[in-house]
C-alpha positions in Angstrom: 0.0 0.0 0.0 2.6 2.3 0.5 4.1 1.6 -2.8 1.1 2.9 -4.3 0.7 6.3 -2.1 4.3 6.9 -3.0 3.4 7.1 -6.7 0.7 8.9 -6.3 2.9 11.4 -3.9 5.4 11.8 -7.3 2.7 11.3 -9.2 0.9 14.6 -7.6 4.5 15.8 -7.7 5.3 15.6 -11.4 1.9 17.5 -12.0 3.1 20.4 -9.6 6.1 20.3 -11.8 8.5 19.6 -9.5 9.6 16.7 -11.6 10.0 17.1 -15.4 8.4 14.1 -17.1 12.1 13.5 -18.8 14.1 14.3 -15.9 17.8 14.7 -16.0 19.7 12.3 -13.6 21.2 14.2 -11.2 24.6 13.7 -10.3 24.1 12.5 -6.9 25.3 13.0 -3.7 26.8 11.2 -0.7 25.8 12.5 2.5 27.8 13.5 5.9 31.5 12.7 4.1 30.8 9.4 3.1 33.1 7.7 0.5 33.2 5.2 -2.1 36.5 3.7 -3.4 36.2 1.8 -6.0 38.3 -1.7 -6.3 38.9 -3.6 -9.2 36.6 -4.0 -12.4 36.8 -7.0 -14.7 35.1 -8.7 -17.3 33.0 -12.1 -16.8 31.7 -14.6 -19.5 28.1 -14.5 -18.8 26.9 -17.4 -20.3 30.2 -20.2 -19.7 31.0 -19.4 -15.8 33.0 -23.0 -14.7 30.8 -23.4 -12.2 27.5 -23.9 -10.6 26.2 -20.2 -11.8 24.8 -18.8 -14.8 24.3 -14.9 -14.5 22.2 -13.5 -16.8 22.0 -9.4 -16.6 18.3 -7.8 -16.0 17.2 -6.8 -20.4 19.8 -9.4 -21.4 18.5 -13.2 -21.8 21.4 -13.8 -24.2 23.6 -14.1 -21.0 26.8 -12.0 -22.8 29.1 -10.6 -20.7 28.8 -9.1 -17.7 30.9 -6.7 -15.6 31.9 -7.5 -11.7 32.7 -4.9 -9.6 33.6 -4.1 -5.8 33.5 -1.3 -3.6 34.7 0.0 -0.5 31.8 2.5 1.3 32.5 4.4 4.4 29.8 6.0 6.0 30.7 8.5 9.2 28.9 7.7 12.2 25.2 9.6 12.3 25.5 11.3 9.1 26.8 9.6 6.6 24.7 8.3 4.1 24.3 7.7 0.1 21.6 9.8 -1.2 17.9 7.7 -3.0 19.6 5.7 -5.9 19.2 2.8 -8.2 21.7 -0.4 -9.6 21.8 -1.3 -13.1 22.4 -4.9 -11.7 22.4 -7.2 -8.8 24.4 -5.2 -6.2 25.3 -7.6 -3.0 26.8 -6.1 0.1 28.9 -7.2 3.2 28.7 -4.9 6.3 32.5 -4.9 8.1 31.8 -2.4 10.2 29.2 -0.9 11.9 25.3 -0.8 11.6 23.9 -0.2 8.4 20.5 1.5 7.3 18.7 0.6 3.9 15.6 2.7 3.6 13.4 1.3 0.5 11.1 3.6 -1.5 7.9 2.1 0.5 9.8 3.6 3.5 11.1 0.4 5.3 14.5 0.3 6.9 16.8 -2.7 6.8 19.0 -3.0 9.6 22.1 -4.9 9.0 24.9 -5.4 11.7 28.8 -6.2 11.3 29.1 -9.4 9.3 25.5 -9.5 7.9 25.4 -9.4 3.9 22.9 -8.2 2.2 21.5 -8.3 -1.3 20.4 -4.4 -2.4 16.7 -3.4 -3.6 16.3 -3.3 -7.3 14.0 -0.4 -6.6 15.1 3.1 -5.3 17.0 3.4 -2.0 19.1 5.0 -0.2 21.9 4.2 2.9 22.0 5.5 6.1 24.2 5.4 8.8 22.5 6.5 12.4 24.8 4.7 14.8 27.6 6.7 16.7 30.1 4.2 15.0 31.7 4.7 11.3 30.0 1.7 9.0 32.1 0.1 6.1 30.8 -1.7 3.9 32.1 -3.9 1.0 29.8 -4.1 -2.0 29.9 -6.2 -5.2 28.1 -5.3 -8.5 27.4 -7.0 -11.6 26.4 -4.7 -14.5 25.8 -4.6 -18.0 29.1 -5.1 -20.2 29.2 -1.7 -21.9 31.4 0.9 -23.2 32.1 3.2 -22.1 31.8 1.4 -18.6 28.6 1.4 -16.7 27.9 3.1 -13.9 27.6 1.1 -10.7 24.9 3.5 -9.0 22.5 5.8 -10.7 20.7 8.2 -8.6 17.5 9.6 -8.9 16.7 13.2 -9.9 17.1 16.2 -7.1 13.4 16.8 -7.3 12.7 12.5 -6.8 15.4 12.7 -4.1 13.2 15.2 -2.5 9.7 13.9 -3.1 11.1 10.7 -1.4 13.1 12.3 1.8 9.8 13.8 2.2 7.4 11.3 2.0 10.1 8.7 4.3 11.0 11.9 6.8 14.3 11.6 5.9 16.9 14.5 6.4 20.0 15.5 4.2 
């Protein structure tokens, strides 16, 4: 149900005109100092993997390749955060440190502690970090074989990012 009052929220929203039906991404923003180092990138056969595992990328049954990806994300203690975003692919997480926040688009935070893993919402989200401790977390994602390289995390437009801090009572 709240799935459904959130689109009609942006919905209501879009014809205020605070967002443009064709919306330009926005570059997005990390919240409270937060950082993301990137690792290593490299290039996987989709569709012969030696071993138990086929991946096959979301728009892509042809199972071509695929890129793998991991991440290093520090969030500060009680501010840090990454702002209301969306993966191009299955996006799988390992908290190392600290207690981390996932806030869904219906609203709902996941609460994940040191040494929980976690597999990230296809839909939009965002992570927090409320605890007095810094959280680290390292992430893996598989994306779409492209060139120039695909982008790991694509945020939502400033005027979505808004629309959906306000309706979640979230602060930046």
């Amino acid at each position: 149900m709240k799935r459904e009052n959130l689109r009609n929220a942006m919905t209501i929203a879009a014809a205020a005109g605070l967002i443009a039906v064709a919306a330009p991404v926005a570059a997005g923003t990390v919240l409270g100092g937060a950082t993301v180092t990137n690792g290593a990138r490299g290039v996987a056969d989709g569709s012969v993997i030696d071993g138990p595992v086929k991946v096959v990328m979301p728009g892509d049954p042809s199972g071509r390749q695929f890129d793998a990806m991991a991440a290093n994300i520090n969030l500060p203690a009680g501010v840090g955060g990454i702002d209301w975003h969306i993966h191009p692919g299955p996006t799988f997480g390992i908290v190392t440190g600290g207690t981390l926040t996932i806030i869904d688009d219906d609203c709902v935070g996941h609460v994940y502690a040191a040494g929980e893993a976690f597999v990230a919402p296809r839909n939009p989200h965002t992570a927090r970090n409320f605890s007095d401790s810094q959280v680290t977390v390292r992430a893996t994602f598989l994306l779409p074989h492209t060139s120039p390289a695909t982008a790991p995390t694509v945020f939502v437009s400033a005027s979505e990012d808004d629309v959906l801090d306000a309706y979640c009572n979230l602060a930046e």
